[in-house]
C-alpha positions in Angstrom: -15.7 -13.8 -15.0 -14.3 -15.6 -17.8 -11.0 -18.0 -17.7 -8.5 -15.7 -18.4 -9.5 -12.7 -17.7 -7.7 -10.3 -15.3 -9.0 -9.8 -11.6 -10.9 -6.7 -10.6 -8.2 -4.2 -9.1 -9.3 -3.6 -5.2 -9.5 0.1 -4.7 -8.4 1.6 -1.8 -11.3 4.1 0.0 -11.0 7.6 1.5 -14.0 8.3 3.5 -14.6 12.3 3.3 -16.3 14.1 6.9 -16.7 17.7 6.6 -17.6 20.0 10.2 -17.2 22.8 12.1 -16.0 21.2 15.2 -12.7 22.9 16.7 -9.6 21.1 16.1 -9.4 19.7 19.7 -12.8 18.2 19.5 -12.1 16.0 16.6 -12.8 12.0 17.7 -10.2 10.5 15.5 -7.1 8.8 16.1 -4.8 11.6 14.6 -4.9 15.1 14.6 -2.9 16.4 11.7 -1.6 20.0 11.5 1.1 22.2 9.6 3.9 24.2 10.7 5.5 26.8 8.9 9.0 28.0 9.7 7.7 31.6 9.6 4.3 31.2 12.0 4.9 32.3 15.6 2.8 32.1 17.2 1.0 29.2 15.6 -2.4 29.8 14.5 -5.6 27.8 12.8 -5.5 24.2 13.8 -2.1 24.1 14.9 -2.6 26.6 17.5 -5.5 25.3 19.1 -3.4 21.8 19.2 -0.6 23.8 20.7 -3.0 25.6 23.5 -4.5 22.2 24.2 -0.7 20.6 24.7 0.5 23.4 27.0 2.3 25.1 24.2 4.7 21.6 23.5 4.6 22.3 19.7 5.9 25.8 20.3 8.5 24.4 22.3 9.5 22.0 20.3 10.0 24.9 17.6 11.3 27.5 20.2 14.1 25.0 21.0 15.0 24.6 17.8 13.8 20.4 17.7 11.8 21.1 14.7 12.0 24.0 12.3 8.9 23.3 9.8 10.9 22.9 7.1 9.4 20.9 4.3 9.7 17.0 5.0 9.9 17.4 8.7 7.2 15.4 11.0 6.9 15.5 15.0 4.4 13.0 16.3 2.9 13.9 20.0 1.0 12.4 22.5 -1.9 14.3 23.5 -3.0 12.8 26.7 -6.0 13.4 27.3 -5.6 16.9 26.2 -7.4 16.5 23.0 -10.0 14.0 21.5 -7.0 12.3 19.2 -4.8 10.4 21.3 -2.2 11.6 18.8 -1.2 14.7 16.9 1.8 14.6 14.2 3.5 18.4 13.1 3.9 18.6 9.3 6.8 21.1 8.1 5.2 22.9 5.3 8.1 25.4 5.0 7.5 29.6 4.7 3.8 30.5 5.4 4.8 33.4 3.2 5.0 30.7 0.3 1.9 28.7 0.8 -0.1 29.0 -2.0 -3.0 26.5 -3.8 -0.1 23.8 -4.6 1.2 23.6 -0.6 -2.2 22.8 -0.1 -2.2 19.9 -2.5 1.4 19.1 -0.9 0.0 19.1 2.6 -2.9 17.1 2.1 -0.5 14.2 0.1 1.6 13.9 2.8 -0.7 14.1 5.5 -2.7 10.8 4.4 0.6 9.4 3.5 1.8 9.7 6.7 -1.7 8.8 8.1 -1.6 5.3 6.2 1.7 4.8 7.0 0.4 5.3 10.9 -1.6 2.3 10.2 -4.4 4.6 12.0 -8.3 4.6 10.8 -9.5 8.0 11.0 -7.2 11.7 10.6 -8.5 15.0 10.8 -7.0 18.0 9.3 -7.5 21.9 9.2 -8.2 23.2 6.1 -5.3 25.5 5.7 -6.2 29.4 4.6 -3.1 30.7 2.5 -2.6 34.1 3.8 -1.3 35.9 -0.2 -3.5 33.7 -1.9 -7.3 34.4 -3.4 -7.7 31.0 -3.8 -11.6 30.2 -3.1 -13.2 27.7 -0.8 -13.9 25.4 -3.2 -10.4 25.3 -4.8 -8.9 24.8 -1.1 -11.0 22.1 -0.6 -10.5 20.6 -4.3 -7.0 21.1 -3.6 -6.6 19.2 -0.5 -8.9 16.1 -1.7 -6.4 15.8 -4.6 -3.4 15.4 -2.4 -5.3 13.4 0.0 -6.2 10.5 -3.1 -2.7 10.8 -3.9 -1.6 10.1 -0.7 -3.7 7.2 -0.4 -3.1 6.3 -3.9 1.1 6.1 -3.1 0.2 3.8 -0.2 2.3 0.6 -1.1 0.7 -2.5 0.2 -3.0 -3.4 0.3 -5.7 -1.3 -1.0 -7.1 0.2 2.8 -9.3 2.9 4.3 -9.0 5.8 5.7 -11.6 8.3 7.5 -10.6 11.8 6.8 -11.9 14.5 8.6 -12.1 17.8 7.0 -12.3 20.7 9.6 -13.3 23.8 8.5 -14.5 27.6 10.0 -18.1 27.6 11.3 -18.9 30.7 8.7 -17.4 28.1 6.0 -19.0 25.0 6.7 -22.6 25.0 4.9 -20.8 25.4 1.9 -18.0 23.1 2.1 -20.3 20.3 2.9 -22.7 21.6 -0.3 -19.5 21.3 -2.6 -18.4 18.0 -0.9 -21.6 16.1 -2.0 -21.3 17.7 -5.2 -17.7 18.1 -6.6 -16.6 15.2 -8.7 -12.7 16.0 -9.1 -11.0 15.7 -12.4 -7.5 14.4 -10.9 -9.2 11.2 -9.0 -6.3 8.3 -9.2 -7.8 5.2 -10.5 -6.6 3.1 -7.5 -8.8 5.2 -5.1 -12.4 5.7 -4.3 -13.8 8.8 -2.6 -16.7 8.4 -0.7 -18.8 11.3 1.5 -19.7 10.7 5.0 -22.5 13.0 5.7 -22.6 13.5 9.2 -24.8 15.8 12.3 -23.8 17.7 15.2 -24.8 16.1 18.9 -24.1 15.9 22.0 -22.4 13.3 23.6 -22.9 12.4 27.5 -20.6 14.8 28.7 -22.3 17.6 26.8 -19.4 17.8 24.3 -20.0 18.3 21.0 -19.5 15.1 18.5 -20.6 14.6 15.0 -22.2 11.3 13.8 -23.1 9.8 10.4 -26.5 11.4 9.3 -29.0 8.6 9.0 -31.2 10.7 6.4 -28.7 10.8 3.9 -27.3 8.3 2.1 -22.9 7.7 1.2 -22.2 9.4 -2.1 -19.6 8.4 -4.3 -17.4 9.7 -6.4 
C-alpha cells in the first residue's frame, strides 16, 4: 500500500445456511421468531417455539406482558427444550399487515438484535405473509436485505454472524438453488454475504443436524 493511502475498510460477514429442519431442531445459539398482535394461536416458527416452551410465549401474550407490537422484544430461556439455549419474541405488529416490507423489517431487526446479543449463530423462520403473493424468492431476497442492514447498523467492529434460514420442506430445494445464485442489488458496502452450503445427518442421538457440505465450496456475494 502506498504512504498515504487509506486503509482497506474491514467488512463485517453474514454467513447464509438454508434447511428444512424444524424450528426446534435448529443448533444455534438463538432462535428468533415473530409475533403479531393478531396471531392466536401462534403459528410457523413461533408456534413450534411456543409448543416446545409449554406454551410460555402464549402466556406471556395471554397475560398481556407482551402484545407484539412493533419494537417489542421478549428474550426466553429454552432449557433444554429446544436446540438454542435462547429464543427472543419480535413484535411485528398486525399479521393482517404483513406484507414484502415487514419482512425486510423483520429480518433488520432480527440480526440487529442478534449482534447486539453478542451471539454467533441465529436462526429464523422465513415468515409467509398470509394477503401477500409475494414469491419465494422475493421473501427470501427480502429478508437477506434486512438481515445486511442489520448487520450493516451494527456500531462497533466489523463481526460475523451465522444466519440460519429455515424454511418448509416442499420449499427448501429451491431456496437453497436461489441462495447460491441470487446476487442482491441492495448489498450495503460494509457487509459481505457469504453461503454456507450445508447436508442433512444424523447426530448420535438420531436427531437430525445439518453440517457444512464438504463437496461444495463458500460462495460469495
Amino acid at each position: 500500500m502506498s504512504a498515504g493511502a487509506p486503509p482497506t475498510a474491514r467488512k463485517s460477514t453474514l454467513f447464509l445456511e438454508v434447511s428444512a429442519l424444524a424450528a426446534e431442531h435448529a443448533r444455534v445459539d438463538c432462535l428468533i421468531v415473530p409475533l403479531f398482535g393478531d396471531e392466536r394461536p401462534l403459528r410457523e416458527s413461533a408456534g413450534r417455539a411456543d409448543w416446545r416452551l409449554c406454551g410460555r410465549l402464549s402466556d406471556l401474550l395471554g397475560a398481556g406482558r407482551i402484545s407484539g407490537r412493533r419494537g417489542e422484544a421478549v428474550l426466553i430461556a429454552s432449557f433444554g427444550g429446544l436446540a438454542a439455549p435462547l429464543v427472543l419474541g419480535l413484535g411485528m405488529g398486525l399479521r393482517m399487515d404483513f406484507d414484502a416490507d415487514g419482512i425486510v423489517a423483520f429480518g433488520r431487526e432480527a440480526v440487529r438484535r442478534g449482534a447486539g446479543l453478542r451471539v454467533a449463530a441465529i436462526a429464523l423462520g422465513l415468515p409467509d405473509p398470509d394477503h401477500d403473493a409475494t414469491g419465494l424468492a422475493e421473501r427470501i431476497e427480502r429478508l437477506l436485505f434486512g438481515a445486511v442492514e442489520g448487520l450493516a447498523s451494527r456500531e462497533g467492529r466489523p463481526g460475523e454472524l451465522r444466519l440460519h434460514l429455515l424454511v418448509r420442506p416442499d420449499e427448501l430445494a429451491r431456496a437453497q438453488e436461489f441462495a447460491r445464485t441470487c446476487r442482491p442489488a441492495r448489498l450495503p458496502a460494509a457487509v459481505t454475504l457469504r453461503l454456507v452450503e450445508t447436508v442433512e445427518r444424523r447426530d448420535p442421538r438420531g436427531a437430525r443436524v445439518n453440517v457444512p457440505d464438504p463437496r461444495v465450496a463458500d460462495s460469495v456475494k
